[in-house]
N, C-alpha and C positions, 0 to 999 in steps of 0.2 A: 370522533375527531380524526381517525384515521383510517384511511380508505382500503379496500382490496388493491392486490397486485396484479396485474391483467398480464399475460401471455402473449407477444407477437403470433401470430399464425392460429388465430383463433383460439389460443387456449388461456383456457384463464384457470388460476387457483389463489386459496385467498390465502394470508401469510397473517403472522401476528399482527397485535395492530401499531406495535412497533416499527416497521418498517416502513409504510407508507401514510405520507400525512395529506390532511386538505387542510383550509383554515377553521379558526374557532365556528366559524360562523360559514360552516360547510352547508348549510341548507341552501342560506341566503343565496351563497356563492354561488352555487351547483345550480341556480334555475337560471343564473345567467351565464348560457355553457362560453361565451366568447373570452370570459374572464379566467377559464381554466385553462391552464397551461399541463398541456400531454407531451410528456420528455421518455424517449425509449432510452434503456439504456441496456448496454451489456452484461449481461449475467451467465456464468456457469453453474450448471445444474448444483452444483454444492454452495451455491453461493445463499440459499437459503437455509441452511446451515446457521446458526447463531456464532459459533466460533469461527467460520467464515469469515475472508477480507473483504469480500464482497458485499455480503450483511454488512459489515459495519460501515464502510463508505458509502452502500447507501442509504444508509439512517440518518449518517452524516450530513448527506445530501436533503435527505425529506428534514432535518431537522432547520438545515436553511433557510427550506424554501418553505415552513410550517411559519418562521420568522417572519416573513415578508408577506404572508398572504393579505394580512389585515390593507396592506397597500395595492399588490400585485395580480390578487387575485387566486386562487385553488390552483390545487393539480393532482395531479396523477401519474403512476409509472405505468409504463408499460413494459414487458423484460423480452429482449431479443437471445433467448437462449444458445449463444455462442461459443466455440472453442474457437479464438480467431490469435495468433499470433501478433506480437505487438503492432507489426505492421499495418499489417488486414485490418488491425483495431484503428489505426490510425486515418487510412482509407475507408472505413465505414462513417469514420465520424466526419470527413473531409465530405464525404457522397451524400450525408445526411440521411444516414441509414440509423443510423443511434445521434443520441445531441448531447451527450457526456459521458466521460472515463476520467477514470482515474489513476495517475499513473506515477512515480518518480521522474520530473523534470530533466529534461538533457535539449541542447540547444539543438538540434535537431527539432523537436518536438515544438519546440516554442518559436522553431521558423513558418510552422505551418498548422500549428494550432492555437489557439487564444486560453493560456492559463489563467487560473482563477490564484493570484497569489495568496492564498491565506495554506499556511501549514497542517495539512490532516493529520498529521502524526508528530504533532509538534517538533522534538528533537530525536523524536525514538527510530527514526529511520534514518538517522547518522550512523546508529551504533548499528556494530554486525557481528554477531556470535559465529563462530563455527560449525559448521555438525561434521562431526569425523564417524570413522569405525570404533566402536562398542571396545576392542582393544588395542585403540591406537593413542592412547593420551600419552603415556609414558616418552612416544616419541612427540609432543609437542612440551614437555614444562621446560625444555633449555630456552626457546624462543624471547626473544625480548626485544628486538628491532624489525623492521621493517626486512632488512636483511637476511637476517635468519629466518624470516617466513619465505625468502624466496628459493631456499632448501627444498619447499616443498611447491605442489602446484594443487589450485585450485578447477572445482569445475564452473562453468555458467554459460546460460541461455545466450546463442551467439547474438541477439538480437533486443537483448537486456544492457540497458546504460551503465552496468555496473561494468561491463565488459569492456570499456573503454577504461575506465577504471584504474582494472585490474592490469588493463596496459601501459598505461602510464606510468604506473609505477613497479614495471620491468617483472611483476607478478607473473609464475610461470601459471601456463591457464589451459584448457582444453577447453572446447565449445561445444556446445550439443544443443539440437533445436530441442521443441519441447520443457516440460516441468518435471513431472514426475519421472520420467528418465534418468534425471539427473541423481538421482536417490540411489537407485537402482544401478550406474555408471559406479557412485562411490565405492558403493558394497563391494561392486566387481573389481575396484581397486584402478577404474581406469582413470582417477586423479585422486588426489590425499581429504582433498577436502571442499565443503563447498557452506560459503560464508550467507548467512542468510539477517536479515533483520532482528531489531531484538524484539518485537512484536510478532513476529514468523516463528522464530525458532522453534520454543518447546511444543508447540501444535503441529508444526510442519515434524517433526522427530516422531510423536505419538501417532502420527499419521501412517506410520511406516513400521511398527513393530517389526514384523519377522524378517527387518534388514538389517534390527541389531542396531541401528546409529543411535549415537548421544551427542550432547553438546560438550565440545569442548571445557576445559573446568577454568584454565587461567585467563583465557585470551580475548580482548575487544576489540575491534579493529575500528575505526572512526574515518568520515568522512562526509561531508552537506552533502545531503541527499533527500530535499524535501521532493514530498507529496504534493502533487495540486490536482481540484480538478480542472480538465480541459474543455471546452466549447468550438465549435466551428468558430473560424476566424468570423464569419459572414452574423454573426449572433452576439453581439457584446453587451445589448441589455442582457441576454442569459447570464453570462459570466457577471456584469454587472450585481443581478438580484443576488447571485449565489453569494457570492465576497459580500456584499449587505448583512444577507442573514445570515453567512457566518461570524462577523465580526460582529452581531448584535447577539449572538450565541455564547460566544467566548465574553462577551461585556458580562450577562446576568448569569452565568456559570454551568449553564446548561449543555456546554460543548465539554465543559473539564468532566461534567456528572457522566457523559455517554463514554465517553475517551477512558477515563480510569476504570469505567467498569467494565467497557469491553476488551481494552489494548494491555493494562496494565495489567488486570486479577490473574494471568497466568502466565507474568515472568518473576520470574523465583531467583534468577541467574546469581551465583556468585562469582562476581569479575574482579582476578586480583592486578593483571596488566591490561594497559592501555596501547593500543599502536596506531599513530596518527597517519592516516595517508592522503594522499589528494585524490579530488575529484574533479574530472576535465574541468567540467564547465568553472567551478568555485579554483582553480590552481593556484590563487593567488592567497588565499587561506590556507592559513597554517594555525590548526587549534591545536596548544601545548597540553600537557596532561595535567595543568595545572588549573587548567580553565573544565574540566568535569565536575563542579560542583552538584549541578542536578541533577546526577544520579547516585550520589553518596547513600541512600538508599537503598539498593543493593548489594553494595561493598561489603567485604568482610570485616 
């Protein structure tokens, strides 16, 4: 049922058979090739990885379009092995060099790309943990407003949506291109903290032992920040099939089965404060801390 992963640049390796799907009825499908649909997409070398963000959107992805084959016809990935900065990533899918990413939404984005509105990460990419230094808690439990966090300053990707953000709401910030950088900036102490996803967090920390970071223990910071993926404007059957078969994913429960077992199984977080901030695009939202029922779960 599910196909190898092919290599832009001639290289091919195969991957579990989780990650790539064709339809039930792969034989059929595969002798008539015009009915298969070849979508490149962006991948970083760790993205095969199973605890990878990567892996998981695009299982997400095969798992759409595994939905819709019975109608749409087969497909296949092919993985353009990239380290491309948000932009360049933006620009490859404009040039039609890859035909989907996935990204956090920001109006920028959606002036010049075609989102697929269905939520990847349902609510869990509003919430944002912290990762501080190893022994710097002590100075974060007085914290309890928006205010008081801006005692301290944050780091992020000058070219990450969140960076708008973090302006908005008068959040002192340093910027720095790059990812892993930013890890490495903290430890050096070139900003207090750096606010990450609550599906990022404790993997992105493990990732980095000998920096010493931890997740913060009190604090959540909130804000709409869905997931979608995007398509060349010029392609809206794509975006079209993909919203299909996700919404036909999420109807029979097969999106909640992949989701809780790859996004959920390893956040542990205990969050005892909430801090609501806005987000450019949504500024006119304002979620009270009285409206977090869906994560009651976690709470102490």
């Amino acid at each position: 049922m599910f196909a190898a992963l092919q290599m832009v640049a001639v290289i091919c390796i195969s991957l579990s058979s989780a990650l790539v799907a064709v339809a039930d009825s792969a034989e059929d499908v595969n002798q008539t090739p015009e009915k298969v649909t070849t979508l490149i997409l962006p991948m970083h070398p760790r993205d095969n990885i199973v605890t990878s963000e990567g892996y998981f959107f695009s299982r997400v992805l095969a798992l759409a379009l595994e939905k819709t084959a019975g109608t749409d016809g087969g497909f296949r990935f092919l993985s353009a092995i990239i380290m491309l900065s948000v932009n360049r990533l933006k620009a490859a899918l404009r040039s039609g060099h890859i035909d989907v990413i996935w990204s956090p939404t920001s109006p920028e984005f959606e002036k010049v790309l075609l989102p697929v509105r269905v939520s990847l990460l349902k609510e869990f990419s509003d919430y944002r943990i912290l990762i501080i230094r190893g022994d710097d808690q002590a100075r974060y439990n007085h914290i309890k407003t928006v205010t008081d966090l801006r005692e301290f300053s944050g780091g992020m990707n000058s070219h990450w949506a969140d960076m708008a953000v973090m302006e908005v709401n008068q959040l002192p910030v340093v910027s720095a291109g790059g990812y892993g950088r930013l890890f490495r900036m903290l430890k050096a102490k070139r900003f207090d903290y750096f606010s990450r996803g609550l599906y990022q967090v404790k993997r992105e920390v493990d990732m980095y032992p000998n920096l010493q970071l931890t997740m913060e223990e009190n604090l959540m910071l909130y804000y709409p920040s869905p997931h979608y993926f995007f398509v060349n404007r010029d392609n809206p059957a794509l975006a079209e099939r993909i919203e299909r078969g996700l919404k036909l994913a999420l109807a029979d429960g097969s999106f909640d089965k992949l989701f809780f077992k790859k996004v959920c199984s390893n956040n542990q977080c205990k969050i005892k404060r909430f801090i609501a901030i806005e987000n450019l695009p949504l500024s006119v939202q304002r979620i009270f801390f009285s409206q977090f029922h869906f994560i009651r779960f976690i709470l102490k």
